[in-house]
N, CA, C and O atoms as a Maestro MAE file, in Angstrom:
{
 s_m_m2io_version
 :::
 2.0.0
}

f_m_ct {
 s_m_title
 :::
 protein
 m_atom[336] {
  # First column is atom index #
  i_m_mmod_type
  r_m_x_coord
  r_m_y_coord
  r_m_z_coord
  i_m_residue_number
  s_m_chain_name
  s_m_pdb_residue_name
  s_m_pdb_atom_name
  i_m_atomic_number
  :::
  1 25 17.625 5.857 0.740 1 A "UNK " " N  " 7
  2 3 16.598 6.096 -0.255 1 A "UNK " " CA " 6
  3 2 15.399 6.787 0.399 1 A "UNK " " C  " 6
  4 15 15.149 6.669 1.599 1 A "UNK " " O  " 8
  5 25 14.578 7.606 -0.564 2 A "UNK " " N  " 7
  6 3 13.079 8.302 0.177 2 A "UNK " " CA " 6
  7 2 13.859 8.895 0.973 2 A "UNK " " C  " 6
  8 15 13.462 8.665 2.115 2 A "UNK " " O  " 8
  9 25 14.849 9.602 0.982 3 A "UNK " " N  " 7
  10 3 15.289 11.004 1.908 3 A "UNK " " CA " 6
  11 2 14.620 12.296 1.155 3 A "UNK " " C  " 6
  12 15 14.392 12.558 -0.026 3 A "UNK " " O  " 8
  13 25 14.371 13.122 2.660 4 A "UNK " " N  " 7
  14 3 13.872 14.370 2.723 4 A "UNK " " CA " 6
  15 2 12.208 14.496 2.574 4 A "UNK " " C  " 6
  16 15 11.386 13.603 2.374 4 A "UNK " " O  " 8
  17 25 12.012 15.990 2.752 5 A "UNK " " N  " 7
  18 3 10.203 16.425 2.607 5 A "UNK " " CA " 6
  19 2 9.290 15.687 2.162 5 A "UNK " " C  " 6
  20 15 8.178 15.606 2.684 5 A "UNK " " O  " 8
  21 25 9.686 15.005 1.048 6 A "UNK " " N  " 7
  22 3 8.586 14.537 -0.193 6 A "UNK " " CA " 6
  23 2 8.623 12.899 0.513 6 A "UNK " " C  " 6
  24 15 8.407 12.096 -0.395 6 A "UNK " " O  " 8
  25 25 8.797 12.312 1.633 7 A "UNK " " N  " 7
  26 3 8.692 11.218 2.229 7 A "UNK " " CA " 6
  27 2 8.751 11.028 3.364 7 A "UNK " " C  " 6
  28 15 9.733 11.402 4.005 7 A "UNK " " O  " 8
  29 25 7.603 10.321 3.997 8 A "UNK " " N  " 7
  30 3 8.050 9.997 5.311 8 A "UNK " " CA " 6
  31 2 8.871 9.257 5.745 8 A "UNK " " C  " 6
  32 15 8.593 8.982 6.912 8 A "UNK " " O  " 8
  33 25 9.740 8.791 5.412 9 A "UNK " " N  " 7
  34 3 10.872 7.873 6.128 9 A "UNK " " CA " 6
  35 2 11.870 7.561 5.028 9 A "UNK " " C  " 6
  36 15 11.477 7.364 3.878 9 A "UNK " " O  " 8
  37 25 13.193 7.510 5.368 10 A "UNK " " N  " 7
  38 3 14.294 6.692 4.393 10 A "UNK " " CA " 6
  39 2 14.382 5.352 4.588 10 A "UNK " " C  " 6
  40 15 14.022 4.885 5.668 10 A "UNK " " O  " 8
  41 25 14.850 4.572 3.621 11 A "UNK " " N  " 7
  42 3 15.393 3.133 3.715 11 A "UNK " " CA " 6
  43 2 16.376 2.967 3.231 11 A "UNK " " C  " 6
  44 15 16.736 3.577 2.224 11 A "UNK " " O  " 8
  45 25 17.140 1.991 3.900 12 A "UNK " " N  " 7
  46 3 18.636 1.708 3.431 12 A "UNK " " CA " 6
  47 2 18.439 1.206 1.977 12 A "UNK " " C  " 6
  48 15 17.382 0.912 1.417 12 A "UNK " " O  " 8
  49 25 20.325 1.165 1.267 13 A "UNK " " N  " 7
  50 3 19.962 0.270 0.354 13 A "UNK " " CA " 6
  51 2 19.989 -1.181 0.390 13 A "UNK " " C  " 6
  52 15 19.654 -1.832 -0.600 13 A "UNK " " O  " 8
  53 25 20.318 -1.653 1.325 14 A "UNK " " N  " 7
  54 3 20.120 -2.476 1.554 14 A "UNK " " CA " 6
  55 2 19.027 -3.385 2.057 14 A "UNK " " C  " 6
  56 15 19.104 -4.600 1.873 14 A "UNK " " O  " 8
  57 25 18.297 -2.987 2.508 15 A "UNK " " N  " 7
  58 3 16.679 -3.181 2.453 15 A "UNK " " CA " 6
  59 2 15.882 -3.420 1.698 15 A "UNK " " C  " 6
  60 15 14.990 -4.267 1.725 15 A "UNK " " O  " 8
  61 25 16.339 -2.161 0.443 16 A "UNK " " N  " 7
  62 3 15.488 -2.000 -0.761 16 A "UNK " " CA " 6
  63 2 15.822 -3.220 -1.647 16 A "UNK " " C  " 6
  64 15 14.997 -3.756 -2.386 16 A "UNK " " O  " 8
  65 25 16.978 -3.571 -1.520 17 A "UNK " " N  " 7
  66 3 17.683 -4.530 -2.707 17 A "UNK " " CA " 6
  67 2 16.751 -6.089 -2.290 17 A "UNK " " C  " 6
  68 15 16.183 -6.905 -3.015 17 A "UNK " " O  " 8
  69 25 16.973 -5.984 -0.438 18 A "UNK " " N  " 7
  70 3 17.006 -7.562 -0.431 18 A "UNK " " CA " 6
  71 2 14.496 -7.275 -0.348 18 A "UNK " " C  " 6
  72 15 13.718 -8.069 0.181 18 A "UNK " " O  " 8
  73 25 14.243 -6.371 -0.838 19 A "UNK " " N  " 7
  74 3 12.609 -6.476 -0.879 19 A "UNK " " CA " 6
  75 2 13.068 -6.808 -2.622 19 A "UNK " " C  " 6
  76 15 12.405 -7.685 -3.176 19 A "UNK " " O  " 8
  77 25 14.089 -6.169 -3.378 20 A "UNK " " N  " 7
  78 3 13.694 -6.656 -4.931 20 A "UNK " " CA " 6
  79 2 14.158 -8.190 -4.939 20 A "UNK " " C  " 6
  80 15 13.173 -8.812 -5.337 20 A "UNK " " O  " 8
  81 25 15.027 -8.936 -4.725 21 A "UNK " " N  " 7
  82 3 15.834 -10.034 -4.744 21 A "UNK " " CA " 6
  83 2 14.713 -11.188 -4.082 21 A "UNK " " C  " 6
  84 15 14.612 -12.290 -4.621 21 A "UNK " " O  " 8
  85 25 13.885 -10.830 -2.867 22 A "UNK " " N  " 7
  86 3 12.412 -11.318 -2.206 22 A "UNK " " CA " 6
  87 2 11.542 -11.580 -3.359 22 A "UNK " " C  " 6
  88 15 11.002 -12.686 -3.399 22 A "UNK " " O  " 8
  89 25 11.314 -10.710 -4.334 23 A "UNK " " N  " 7
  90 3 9.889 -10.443 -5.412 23 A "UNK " " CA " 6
  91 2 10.862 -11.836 -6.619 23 A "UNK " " C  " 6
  92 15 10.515 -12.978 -6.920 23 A "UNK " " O  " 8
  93 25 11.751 -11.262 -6.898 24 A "UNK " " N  " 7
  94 3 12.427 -11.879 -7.944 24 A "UNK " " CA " 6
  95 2 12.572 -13.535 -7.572 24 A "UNK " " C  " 6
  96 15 12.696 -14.368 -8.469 24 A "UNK " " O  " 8
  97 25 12.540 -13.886 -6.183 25 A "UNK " " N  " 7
  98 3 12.879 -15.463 -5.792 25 A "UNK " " CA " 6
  99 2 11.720 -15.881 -5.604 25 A "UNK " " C  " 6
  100 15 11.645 -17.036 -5.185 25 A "UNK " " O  " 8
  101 25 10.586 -15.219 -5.808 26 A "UNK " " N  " 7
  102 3 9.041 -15.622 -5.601 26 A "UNK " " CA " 6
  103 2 8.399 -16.446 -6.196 26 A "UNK " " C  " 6
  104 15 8.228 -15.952 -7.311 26 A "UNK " " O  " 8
  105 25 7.727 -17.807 -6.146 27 A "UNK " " N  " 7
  106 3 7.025 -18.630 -7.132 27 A "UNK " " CA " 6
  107 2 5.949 -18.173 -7.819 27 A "UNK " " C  " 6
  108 15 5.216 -18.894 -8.496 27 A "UNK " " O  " 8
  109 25 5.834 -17.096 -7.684 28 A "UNK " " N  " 7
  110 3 4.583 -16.560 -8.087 28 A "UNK " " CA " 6
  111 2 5.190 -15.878 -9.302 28 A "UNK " " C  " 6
  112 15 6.361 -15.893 -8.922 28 A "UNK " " O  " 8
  113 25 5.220 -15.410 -10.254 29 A "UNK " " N  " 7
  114 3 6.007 -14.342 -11.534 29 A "UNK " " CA " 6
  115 2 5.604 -13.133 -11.125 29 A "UNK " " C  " 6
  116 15 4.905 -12.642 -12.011 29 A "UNK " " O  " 8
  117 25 5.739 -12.247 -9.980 30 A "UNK " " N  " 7
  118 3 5.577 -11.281 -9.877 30 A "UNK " " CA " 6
  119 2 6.402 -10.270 -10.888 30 A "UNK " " C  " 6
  120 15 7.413 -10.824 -11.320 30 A "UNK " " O  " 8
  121 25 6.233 -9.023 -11.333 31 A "UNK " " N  " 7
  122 3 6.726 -7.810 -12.200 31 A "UNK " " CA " 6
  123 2 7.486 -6.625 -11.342 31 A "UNK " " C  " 6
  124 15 8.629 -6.180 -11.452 31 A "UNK " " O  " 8
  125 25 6.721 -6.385 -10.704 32 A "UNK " " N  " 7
  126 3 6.560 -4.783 -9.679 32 A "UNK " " CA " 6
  127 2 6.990 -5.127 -8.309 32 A "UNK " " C  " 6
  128 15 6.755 -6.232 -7.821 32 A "UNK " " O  " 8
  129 25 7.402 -4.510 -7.899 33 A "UNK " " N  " 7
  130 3 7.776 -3.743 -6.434 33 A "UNK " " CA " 6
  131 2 6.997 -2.450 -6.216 33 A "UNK " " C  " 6
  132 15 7.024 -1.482 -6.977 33 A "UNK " " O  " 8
  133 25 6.219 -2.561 -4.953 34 A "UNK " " N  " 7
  134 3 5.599 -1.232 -5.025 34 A "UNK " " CA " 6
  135 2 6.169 -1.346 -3.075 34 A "UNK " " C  " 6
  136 15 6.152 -2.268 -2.260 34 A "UNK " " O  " 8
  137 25 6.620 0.130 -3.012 35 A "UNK " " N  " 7
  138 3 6.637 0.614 -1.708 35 A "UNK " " CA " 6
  139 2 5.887 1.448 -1.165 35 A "UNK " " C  " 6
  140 15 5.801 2.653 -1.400 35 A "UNK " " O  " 8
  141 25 5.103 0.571 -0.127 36 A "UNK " " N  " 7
  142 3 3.804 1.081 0.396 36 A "UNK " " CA " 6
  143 2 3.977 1.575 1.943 36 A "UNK " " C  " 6
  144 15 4.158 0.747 2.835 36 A "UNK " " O  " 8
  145 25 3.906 3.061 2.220 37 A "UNK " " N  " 7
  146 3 3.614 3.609 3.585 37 A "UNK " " CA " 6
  147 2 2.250 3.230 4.224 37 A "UNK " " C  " 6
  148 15 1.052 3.323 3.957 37 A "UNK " " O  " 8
  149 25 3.157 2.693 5.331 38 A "UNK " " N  " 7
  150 3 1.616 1.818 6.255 38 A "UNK " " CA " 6
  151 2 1.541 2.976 7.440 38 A "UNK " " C  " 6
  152 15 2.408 3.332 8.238 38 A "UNK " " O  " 8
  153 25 0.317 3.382 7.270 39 A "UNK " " N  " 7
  154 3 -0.161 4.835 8.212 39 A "UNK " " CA " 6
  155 2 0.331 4.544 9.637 39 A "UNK " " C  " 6
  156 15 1.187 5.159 10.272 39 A "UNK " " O  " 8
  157 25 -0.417 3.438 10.018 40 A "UNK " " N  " 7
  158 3 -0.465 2.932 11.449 40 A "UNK " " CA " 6
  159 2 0.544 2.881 12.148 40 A "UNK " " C  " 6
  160 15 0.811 3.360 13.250 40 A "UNK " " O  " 8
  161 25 1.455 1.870 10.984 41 A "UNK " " N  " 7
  162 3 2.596 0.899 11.675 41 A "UNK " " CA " 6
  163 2 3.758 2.203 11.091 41 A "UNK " " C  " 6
  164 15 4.938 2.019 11.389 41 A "UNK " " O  " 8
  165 25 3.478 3.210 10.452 42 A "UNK " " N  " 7
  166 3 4.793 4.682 10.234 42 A "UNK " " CA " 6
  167 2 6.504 3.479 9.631 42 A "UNK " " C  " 6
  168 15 7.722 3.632 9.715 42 A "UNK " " O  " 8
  169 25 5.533 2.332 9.043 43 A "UNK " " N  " 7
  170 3 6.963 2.243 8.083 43 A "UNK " " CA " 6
  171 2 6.693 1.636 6.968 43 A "UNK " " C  " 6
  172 15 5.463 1.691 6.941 43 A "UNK " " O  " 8
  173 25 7.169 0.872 5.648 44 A "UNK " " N  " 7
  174 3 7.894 0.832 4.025 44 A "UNK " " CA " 6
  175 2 7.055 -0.610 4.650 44 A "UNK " " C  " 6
  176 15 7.243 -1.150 5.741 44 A "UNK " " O  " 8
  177 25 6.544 -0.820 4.078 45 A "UNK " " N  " 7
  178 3 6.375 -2.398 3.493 45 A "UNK " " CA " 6
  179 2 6.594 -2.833 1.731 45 A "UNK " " C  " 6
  180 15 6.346 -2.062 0.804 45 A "UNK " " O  " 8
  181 25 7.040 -4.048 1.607 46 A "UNK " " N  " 7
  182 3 6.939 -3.946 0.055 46 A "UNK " " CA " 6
  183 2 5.640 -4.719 -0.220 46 A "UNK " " C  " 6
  184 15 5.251 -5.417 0.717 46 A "UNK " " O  " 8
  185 25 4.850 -4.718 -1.422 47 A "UNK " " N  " 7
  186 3 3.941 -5.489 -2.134 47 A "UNK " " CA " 6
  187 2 4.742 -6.092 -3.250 47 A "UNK " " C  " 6
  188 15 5.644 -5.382 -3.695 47 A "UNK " " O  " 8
  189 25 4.567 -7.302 -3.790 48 A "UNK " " N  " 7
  190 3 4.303 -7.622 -5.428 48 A "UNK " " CA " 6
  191 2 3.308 -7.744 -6.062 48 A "UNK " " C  " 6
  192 15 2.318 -8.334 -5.628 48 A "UNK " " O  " 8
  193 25 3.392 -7.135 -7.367 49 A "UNK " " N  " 7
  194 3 2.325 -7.138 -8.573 49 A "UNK " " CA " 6
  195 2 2.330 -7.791 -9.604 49 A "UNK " " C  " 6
  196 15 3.294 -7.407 -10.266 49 A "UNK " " O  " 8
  197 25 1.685 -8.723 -10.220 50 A "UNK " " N  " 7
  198 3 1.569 -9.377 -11.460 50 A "UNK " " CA " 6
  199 2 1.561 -8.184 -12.548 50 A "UNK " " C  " 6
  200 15 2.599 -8.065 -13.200 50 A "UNK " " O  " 8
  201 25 0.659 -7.421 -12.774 51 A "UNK " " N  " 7
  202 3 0.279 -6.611 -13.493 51 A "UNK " " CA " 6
  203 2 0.188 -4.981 -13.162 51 A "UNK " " C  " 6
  204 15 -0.155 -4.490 -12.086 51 A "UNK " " O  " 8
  205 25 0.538 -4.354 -14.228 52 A "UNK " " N  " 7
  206 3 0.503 -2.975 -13.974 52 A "UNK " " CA " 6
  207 2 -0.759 -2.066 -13.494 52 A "UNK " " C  " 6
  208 15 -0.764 -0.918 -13.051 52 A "UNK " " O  " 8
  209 25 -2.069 -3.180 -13.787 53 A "UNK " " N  " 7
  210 3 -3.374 -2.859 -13.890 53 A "UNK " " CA " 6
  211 2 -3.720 -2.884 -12.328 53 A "UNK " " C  " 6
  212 15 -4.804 -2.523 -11.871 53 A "UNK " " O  " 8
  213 25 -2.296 -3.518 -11.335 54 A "UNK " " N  " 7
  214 3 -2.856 -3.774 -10.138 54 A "UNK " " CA " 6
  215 2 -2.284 -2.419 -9.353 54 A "UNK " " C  " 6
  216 15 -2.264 -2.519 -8.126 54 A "UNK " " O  " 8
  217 25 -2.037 -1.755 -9.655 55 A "UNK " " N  " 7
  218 3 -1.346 -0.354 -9.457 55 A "UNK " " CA " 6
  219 2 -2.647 0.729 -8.864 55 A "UNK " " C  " 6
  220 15 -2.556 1.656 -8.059 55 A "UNK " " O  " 8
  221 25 -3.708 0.268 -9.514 56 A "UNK " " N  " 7
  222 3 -4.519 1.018 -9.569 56 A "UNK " " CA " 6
  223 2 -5.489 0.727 -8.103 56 A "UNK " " C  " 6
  224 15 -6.577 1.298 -8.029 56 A "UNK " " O  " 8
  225 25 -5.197 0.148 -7.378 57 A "UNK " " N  " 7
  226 3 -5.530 -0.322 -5.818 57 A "UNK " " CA " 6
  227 2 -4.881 0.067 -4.678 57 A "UNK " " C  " 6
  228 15 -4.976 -0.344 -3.522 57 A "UNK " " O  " 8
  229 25 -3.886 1.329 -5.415 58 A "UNK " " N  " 7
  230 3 -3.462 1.930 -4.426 58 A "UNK " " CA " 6
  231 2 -3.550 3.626 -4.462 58 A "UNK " " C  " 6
  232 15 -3.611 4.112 -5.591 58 A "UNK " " O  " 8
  233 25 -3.560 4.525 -3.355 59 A "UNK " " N  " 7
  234 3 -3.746 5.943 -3.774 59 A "UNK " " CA " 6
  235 2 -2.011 6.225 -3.463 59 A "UNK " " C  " 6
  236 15 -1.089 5.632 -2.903 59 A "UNK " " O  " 8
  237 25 -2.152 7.054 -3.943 60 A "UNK " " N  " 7
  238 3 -0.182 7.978 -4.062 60 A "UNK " " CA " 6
  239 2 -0.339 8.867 -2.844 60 A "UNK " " C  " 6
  240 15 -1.193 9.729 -2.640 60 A "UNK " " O  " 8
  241 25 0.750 8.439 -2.016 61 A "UNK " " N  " 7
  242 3 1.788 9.243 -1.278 61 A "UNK " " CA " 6
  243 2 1.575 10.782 -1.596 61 A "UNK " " C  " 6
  244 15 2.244 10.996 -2.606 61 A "UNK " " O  " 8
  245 25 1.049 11.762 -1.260 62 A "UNK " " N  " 7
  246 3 1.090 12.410 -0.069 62 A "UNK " " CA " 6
  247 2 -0.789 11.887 0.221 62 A "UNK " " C  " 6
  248 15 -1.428 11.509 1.202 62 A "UNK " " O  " 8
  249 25 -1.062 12.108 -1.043 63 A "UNK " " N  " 7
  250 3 -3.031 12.112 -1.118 63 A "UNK " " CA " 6
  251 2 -3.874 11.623 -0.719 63 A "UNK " " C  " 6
  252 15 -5.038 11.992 -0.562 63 A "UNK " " O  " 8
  253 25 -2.878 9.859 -0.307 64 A "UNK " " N  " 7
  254 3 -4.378 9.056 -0.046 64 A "UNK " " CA " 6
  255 2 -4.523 8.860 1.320 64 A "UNK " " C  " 6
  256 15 -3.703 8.956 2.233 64 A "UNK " " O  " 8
  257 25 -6.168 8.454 1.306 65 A "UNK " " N  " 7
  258 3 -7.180 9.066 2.312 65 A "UNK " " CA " 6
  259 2 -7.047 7.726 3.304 65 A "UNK " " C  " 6
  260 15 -7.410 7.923 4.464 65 A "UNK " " O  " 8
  261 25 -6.626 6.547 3.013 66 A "UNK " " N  " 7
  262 3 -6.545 5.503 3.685 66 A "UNK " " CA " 6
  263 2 -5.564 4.856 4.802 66 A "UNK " " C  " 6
  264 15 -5.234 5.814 5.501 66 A "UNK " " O  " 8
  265 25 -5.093 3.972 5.180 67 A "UNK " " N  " 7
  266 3 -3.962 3.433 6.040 67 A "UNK " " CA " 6
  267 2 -2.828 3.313 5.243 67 A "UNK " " C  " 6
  268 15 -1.794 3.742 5.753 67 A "UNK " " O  " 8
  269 25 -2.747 2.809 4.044 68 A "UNK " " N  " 7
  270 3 -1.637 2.983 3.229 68 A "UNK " " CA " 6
  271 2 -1.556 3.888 1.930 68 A "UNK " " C  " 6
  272 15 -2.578 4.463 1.555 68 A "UNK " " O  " 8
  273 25 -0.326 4.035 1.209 69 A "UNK " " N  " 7
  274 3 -0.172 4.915 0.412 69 A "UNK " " CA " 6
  275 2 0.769 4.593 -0.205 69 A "UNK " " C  " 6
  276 15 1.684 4.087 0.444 69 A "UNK " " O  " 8
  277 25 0.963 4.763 -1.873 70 A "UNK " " N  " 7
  278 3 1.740 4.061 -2.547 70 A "UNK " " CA " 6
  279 2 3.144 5.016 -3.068 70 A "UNK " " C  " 6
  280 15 2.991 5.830 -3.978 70 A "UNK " " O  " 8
  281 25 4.591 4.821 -2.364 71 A "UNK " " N  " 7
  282 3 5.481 5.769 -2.646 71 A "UNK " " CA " 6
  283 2 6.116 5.949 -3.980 71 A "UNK " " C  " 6
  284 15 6.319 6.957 -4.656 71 A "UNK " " O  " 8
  285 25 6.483 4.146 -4.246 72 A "UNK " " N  " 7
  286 3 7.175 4.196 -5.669 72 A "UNK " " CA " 6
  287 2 6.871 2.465 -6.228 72 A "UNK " " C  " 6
  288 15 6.557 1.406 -5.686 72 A "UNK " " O  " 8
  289 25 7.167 2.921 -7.562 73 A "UNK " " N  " 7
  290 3 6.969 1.439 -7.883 73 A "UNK " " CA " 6
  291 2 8.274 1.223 -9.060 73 A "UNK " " C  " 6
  292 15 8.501 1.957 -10.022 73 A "UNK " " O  " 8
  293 25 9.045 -0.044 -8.639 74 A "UNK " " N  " 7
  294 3 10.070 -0.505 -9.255 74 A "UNK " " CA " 6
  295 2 9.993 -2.015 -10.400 74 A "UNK " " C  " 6
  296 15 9.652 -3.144 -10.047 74 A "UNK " " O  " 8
  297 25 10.343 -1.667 -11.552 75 A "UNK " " N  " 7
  298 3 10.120 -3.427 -12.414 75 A "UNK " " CA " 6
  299 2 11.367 -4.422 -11.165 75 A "UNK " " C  " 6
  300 15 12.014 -3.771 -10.345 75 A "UNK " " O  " 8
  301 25 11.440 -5.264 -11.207 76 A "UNK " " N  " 7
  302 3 11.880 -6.137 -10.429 76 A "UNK " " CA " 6
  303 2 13.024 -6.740 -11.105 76 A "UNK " " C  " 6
  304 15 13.885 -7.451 -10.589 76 A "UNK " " O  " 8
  305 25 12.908 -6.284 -12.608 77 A "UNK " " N  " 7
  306 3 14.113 -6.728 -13.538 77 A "UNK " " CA " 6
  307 2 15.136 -6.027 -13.519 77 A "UNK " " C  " 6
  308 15 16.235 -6.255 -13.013 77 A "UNK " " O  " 8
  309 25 14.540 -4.651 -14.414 78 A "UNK " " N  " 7
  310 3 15.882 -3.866 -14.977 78 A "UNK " " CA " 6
  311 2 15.805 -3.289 -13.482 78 A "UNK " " C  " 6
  312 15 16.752 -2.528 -13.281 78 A "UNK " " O  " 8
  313 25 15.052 -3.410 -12.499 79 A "UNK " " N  " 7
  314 3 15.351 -2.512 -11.373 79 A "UNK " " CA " 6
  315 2 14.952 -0.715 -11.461 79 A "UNK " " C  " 6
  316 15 15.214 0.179 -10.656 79 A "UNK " " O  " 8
  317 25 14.227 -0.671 -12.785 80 A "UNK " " N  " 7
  318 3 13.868 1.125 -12.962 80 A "UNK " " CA " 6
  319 2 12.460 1.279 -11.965 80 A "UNK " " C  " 6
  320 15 11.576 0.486 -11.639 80 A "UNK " " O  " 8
  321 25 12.699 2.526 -11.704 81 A "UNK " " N  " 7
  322 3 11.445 3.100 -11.016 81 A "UNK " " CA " 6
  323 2 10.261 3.518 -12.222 81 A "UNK " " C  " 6
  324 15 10.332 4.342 -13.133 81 A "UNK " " O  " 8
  325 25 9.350 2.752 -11.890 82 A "UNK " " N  " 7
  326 3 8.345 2.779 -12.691 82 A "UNK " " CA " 6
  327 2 7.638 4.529 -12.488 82 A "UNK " " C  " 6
  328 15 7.371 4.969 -11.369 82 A "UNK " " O  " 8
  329 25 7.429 5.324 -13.747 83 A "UNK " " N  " 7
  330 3 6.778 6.519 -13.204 83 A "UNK " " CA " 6
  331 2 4.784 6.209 -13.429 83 A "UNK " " C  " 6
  332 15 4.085 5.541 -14.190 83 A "UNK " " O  " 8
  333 25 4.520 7.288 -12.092 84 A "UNK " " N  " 7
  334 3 3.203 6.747 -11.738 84 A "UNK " " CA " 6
  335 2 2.629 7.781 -12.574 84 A "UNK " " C  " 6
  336 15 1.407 7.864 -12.702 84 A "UNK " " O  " 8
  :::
 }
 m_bond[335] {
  # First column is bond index #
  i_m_from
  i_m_to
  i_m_order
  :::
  1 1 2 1
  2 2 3 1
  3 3 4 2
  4 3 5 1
  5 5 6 1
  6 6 7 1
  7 7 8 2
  8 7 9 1
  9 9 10 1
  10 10 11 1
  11 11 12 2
  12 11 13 1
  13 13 14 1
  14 14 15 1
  15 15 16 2
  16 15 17 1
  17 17 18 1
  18 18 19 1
  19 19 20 2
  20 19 21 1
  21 21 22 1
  22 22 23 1
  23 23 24 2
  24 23 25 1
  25 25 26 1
  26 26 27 1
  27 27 28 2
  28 27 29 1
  29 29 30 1
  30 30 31 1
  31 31 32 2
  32 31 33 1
  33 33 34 1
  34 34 35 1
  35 35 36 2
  36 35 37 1
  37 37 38 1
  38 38 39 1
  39 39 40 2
  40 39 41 1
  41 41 42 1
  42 42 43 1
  43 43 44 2
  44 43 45 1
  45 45 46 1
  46 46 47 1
  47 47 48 2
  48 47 49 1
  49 49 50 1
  50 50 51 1
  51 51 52 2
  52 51 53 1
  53 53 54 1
  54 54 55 1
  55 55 56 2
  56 55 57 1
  57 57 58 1
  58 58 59 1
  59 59 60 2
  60 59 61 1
  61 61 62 1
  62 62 63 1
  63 63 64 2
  64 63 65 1
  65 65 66 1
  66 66 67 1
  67 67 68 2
  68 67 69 1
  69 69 70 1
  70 70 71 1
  71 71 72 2
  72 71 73 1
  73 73 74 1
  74 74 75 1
  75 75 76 2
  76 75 77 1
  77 77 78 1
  78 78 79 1
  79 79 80 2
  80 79 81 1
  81 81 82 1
  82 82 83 1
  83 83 84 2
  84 83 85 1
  85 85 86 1
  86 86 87 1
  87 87 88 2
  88 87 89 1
  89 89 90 1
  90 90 91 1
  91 91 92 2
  92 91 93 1
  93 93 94 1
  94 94 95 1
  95 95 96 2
  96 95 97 1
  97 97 98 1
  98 98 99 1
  99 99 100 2
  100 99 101 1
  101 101 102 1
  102 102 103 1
  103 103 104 2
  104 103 105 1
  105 105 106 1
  106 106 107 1
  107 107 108 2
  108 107 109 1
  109 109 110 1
  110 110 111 1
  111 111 112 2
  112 111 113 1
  113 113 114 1
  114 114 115 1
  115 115 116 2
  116 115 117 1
  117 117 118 1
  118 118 119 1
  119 119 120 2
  120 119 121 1
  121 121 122 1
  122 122 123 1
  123 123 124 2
  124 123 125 1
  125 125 126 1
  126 126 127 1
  127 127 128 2
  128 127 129 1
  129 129 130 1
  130 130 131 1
  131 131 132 2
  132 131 133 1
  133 133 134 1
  134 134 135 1
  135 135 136 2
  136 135 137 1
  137 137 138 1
  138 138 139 1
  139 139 140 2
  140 139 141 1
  141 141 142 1
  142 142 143 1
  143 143 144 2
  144 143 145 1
  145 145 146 1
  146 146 147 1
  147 147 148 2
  148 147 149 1
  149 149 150 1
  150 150 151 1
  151 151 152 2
  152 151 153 1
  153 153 154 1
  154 154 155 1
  155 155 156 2
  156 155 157 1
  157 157 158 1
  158 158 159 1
  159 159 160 2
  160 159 161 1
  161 161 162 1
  162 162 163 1
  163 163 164 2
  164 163 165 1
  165 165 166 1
  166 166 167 1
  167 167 168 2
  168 167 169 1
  169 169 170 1
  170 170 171 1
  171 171 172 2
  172 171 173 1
  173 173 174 1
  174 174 175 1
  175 175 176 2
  176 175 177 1
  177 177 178 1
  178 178 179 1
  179 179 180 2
  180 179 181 1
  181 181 182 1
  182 182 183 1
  183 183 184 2
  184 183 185 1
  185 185 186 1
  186 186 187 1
  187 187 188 2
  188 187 189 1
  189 189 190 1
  190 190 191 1
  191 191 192 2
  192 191 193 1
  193 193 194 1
  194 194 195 1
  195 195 196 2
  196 195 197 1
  197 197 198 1
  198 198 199 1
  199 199 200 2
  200 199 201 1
  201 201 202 1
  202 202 203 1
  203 203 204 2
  204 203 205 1
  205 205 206 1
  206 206 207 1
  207 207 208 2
  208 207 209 1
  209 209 210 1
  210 210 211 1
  211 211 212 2
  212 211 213 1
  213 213 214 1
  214 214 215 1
  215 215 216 2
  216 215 217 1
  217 217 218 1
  218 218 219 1
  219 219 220 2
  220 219 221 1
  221 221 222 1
  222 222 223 1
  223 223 224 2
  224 223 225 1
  225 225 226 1
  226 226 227 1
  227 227 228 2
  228 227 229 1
  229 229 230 1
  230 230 231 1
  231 231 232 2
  232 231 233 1
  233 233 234 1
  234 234 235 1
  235 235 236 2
  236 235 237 1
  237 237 238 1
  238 238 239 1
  239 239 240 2
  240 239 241 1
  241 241 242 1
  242 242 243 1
  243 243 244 2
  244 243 245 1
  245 245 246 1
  246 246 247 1
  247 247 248 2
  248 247 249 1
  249 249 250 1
  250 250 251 1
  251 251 252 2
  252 251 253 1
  253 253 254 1
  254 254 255 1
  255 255 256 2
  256 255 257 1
  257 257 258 1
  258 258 259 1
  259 259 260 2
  260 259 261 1
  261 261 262 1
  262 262 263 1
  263 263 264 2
  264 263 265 1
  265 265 266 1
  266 266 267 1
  267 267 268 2
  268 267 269 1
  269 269 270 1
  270 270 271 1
  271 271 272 2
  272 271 273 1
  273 273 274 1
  274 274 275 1
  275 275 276 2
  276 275 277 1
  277 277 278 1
  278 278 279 1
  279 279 280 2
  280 279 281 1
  281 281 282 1
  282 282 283 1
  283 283 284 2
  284 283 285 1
  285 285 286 1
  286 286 287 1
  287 287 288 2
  288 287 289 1
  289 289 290 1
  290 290 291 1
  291 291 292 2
  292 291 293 1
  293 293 294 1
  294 294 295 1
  295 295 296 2
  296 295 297 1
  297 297 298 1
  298 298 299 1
  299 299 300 2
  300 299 301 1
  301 301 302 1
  302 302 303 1
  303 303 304 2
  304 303 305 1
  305 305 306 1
  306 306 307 1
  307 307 308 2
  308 307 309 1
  309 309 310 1
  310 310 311 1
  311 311 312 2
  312 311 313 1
  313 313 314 1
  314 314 315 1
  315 315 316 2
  316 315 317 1
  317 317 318 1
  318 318 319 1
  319 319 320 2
  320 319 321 1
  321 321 322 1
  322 322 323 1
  323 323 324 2
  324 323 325 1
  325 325 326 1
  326 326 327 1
  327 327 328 2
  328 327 329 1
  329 329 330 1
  330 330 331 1
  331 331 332 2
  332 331 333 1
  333 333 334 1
  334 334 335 1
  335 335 336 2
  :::
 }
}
């Protein structure tokens, strides 16, 4: 996944699955999966989000000016990539 130009790094699928299956076993009711490029550390961390409103605390992949950057964001249910 995240192959080629438009990303800095790929991840297996297997990675990706066991960060959604992580959010989904969470006591917390998280919604979202967001995959966040960490400048420093040059790899994928995942976040969870309650709300869509929390989306907005991150800048997008290529643009933002900070240590991290937000690549994609997935519902945790149907598993769709949320468009930003």
């Amino acid at each position: 996944m995240f192959e080629g130009p438009d990303y800095p790094k790929s991840i297996t699928e297997e990675e990706f699955e066991s960060w959604l299956e992580e959010g989904r076993a969470s006591k917390i009711s998280y919604h979202f999966l967001l995959i966040v490029w960490n400048v420093y550390d040059e790899k994928y961390n995942p976040v969870y989000v309650e709300t869509r409103d929390e989306l907005a605390n991150y800048e997008l992949y290529p643009d933002a000016r900070g240590s991290e950057a937000l690549i994609a964001v997935y519902d945790l249910y149907s598993e769709s990539r949320v468009s930003l």
